[in-house]
N, C-alpha and C positions, 0 to 999 in steps of 0.2 A: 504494500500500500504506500502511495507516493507522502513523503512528509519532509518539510520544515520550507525554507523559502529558496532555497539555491539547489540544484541537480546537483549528482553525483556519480560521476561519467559509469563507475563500477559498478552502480547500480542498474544502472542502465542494459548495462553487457550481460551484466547478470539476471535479466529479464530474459534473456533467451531458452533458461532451461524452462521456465511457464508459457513462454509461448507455443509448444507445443500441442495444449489443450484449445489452442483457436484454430478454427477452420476455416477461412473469408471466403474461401471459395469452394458452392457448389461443380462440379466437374459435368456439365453436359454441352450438350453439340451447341456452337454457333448458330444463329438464330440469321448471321448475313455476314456479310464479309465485313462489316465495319459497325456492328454491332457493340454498342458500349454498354455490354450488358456484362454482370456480375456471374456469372452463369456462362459465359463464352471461355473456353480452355483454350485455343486458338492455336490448335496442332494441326497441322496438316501435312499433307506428302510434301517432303525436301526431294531434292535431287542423291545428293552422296550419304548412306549410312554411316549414322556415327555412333549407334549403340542397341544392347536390348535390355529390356527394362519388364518390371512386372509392370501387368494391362491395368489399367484406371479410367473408373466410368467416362466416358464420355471420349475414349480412345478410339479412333477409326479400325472398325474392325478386320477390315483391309489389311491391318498393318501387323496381324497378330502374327508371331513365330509360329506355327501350328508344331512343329520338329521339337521347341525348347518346351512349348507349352506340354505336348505327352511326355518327355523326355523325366520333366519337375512335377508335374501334377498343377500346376498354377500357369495361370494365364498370361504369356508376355509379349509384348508389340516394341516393333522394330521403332528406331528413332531415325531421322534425318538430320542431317547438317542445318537444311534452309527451315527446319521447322519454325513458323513464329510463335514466340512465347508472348505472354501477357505483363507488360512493365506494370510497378506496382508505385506511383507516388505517395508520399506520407509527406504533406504539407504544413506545417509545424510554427503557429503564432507564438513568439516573443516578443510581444510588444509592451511596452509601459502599463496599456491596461491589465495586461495579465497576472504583472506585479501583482497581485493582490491576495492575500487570502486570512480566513479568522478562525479556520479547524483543519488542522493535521497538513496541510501544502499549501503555495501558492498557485493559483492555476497555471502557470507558466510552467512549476516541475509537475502538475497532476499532466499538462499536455503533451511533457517531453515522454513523461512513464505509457502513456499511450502511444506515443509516437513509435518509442522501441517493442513494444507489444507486438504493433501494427507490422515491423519489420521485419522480426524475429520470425513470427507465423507466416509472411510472405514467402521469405526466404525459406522457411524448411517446406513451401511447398513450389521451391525450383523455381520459384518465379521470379524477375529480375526487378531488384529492389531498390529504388531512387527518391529523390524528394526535394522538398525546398523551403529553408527556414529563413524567417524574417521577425524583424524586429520596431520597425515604422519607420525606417529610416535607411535602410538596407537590407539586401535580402542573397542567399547562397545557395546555389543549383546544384543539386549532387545526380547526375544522372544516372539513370538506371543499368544496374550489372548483377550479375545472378554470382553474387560472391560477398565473402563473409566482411571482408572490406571496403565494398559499398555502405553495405550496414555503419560499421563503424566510422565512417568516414562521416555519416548523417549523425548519427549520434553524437558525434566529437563536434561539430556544427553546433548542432540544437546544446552541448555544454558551452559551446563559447560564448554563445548567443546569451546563454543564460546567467550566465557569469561576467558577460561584459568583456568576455575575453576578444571578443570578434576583430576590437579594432587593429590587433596585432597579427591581423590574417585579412589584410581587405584586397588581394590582386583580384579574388573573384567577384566583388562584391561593388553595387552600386552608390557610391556613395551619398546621393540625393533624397528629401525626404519625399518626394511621390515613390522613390520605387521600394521601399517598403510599408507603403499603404496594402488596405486586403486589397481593394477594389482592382489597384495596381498589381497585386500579386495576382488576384486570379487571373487577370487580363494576358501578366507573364504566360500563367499557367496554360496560354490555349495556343504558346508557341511551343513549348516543349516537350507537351501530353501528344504521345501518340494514337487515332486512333485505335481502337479496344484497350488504353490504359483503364487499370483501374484507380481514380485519386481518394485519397484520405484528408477530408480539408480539419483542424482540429487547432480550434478558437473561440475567443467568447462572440466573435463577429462583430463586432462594437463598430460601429463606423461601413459598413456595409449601407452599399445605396443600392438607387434601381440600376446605375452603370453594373457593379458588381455582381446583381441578381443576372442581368442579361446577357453578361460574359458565363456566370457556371451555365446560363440556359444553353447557351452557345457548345460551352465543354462540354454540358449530356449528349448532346446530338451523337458524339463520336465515341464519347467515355462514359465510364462507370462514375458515377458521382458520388461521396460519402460524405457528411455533412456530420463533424463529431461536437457538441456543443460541449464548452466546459464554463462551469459557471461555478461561484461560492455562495455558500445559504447564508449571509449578509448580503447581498445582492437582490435576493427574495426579499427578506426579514430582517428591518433594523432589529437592533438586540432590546432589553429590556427596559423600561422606565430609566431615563437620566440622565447626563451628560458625558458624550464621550468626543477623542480626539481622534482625526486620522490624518498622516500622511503620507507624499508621496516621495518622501525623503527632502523637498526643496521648500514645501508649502503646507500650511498645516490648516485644517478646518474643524470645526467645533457644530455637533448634532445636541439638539435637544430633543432626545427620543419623549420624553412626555407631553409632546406637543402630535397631538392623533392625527391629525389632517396630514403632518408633513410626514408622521409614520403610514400612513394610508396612502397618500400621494405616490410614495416610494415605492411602494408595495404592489400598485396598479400600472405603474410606470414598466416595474419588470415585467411584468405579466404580459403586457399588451405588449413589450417588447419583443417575448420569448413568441407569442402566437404569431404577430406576424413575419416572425422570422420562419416559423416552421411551415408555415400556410405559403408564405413565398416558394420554398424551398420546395416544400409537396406538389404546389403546386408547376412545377415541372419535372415529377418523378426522383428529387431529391431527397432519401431517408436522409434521417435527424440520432441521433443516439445522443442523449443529454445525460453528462458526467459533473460530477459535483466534485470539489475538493476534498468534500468528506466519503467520499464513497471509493472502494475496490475497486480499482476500473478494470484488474483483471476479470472479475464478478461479474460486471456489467458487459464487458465487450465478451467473455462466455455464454453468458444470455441471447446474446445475438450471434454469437461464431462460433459456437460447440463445433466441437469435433464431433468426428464419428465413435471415438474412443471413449470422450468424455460421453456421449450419449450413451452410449453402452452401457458403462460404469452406472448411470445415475439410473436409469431403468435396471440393472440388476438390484440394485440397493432399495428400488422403492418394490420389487419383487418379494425381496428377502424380508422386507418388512413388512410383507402384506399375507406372507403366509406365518409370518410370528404373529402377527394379531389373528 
């Protein structure tokens, strides 16, 4: 579970042995050649073989070894050189707003902890793992490669970023304050998303317009779109009766939560926030996953990306407990 206000690169790396209980991706046939759908495995005939491999749903059956398969007793299909695979972006907000949190992280390490989740389960399913972290004022492209060193190379990003380290690594980096806006970022995002990428966008969106709605609507056309909200229950919910201080490290502001209107105000603000962010977003086929700083985002992203494994596990156990009552 992500906690305190600064990453910790090791922890991060070390999310890799949990991510193997995340599945993101269903394995079945393409739906069209340019299908940005989450559900497209995007293997087809190469020209030159370059390996064999056991068979996986949504494998052309064309391609099965029929020889290796009686030979083992399990099913295996030939691989090609020209095969295309599915790039997997992980798009990873550090910006000032993220700074923030009042239980167990700030959302900027609860998004980084996601972020390597996100990578780690990519990668152990072969699929070539890239991203791009930004801060509101600069932003760093890591493109996509099916190797353990992409990963870390994203990760070590998302700790510079989060640490401030960045500025001691700018050859690839924009230094202007439009190009690490979202709006600017997604806009990035729809030069370097290939069609049938899948993207992971994972932010509180703060600052998102109708420019930026119409660039992701632009990205679904061709991509798989993922929309991770991360938000702090202060954000929701001023705290209780009194007066308290916040800052932002330069500037300091003073709440009088026993004043109801401006606790209700607040309260209504988020909310109408949160809907029409998600109403936007649905409304062009963009799922929502909303993570909080107080919540296990391995937890939450297993609710939505079990494995086949972890499904297994959790129906034996509700089996085994159903024949002990």
């Amino acid at each position: 579970m992500a906690s305190g206000a600064k990453t910790h690169l090791k922890q991060l790396i070390d999310l890799r042995y949990r991510a193997g209980e995340l599945n993101l991706f269903a394995r079945h046939k393409a739906q069209s050649q340019l299908a940005g759908n989450v559900k497209t495995s995007f293997r087809g005939r190469g020209i030159d073989f370059e390996e064999i491999r056991h068979y996986q749903p949504g494998d052309d059956i064309r391609s099965i070894d029929w020889r290796v398969t009686a030979r083992t007793g399990e099913a295996h299909t030939k691989l090609y050189q020209e095969e295309r695979e599915r790039p997997v972006l992980v798009v990873t907000d550090q910006r000032p707003s993220m700074m923030f949190g009042t239980q167990c992280s700030f959302k900027s390490v609860q998004a980084a902890e996601v972020a390597s989740l996100l990578c780690w389960a990519a990668l152990g399913q072969n699929d070539r793992v890239g991203g791009l972290v930004f801060n509101g004022q600069q932003h760093q492209e890591i493109r996509p490669a099916r190797s353990k060193s992409a990963v870390l190379q994203l990760l070590s990003a998302i700790h510079k970023y989060n640490t401030n380290e960045y500025s001691k690594h700018q050859n690839s980096h924009k230094p202007n304050d439009e190009a690490g806006s979202i709006n600017e970022v997604i806009k990035e995002l729809r030069r370097i998303a290939k069609p049938g990428s899948a993207l992971f966008i994972i932010s509180d969106f703060i600052g998102l317009n109708e420019d930026g709605i119409k660039q992701l609507h632009l990205l679904k056309k061709h991509c798989d779109v993922n929309a991770i909200f991360i938000s702090d229950p202060m954000e929701k919910q001023l705290p209780a009766r009194g007066g308290y201080q916040f800052t932002d490290g330069v500037k300091r502001q003073w709440f009088n939560t026993d004043n109801k209107q401006l606790v209700t105000a607040f309260k209504q603000r988020f909310t109408a926030r949160v809907a029409h962010l998600t109403q936007q977003l649905a409304a062009h086929g963009i799922p929502t996953i909303a993570i909080s700083t107080n919540d296990n985002a391995l937890t939450v992203l297993r609710s939505q990306y079990h494995s086949k494994a972890t499904a297994a596990n959790i129906n034996s156990k509700l089996t085994a407990k159903g024949n002990s009552a």
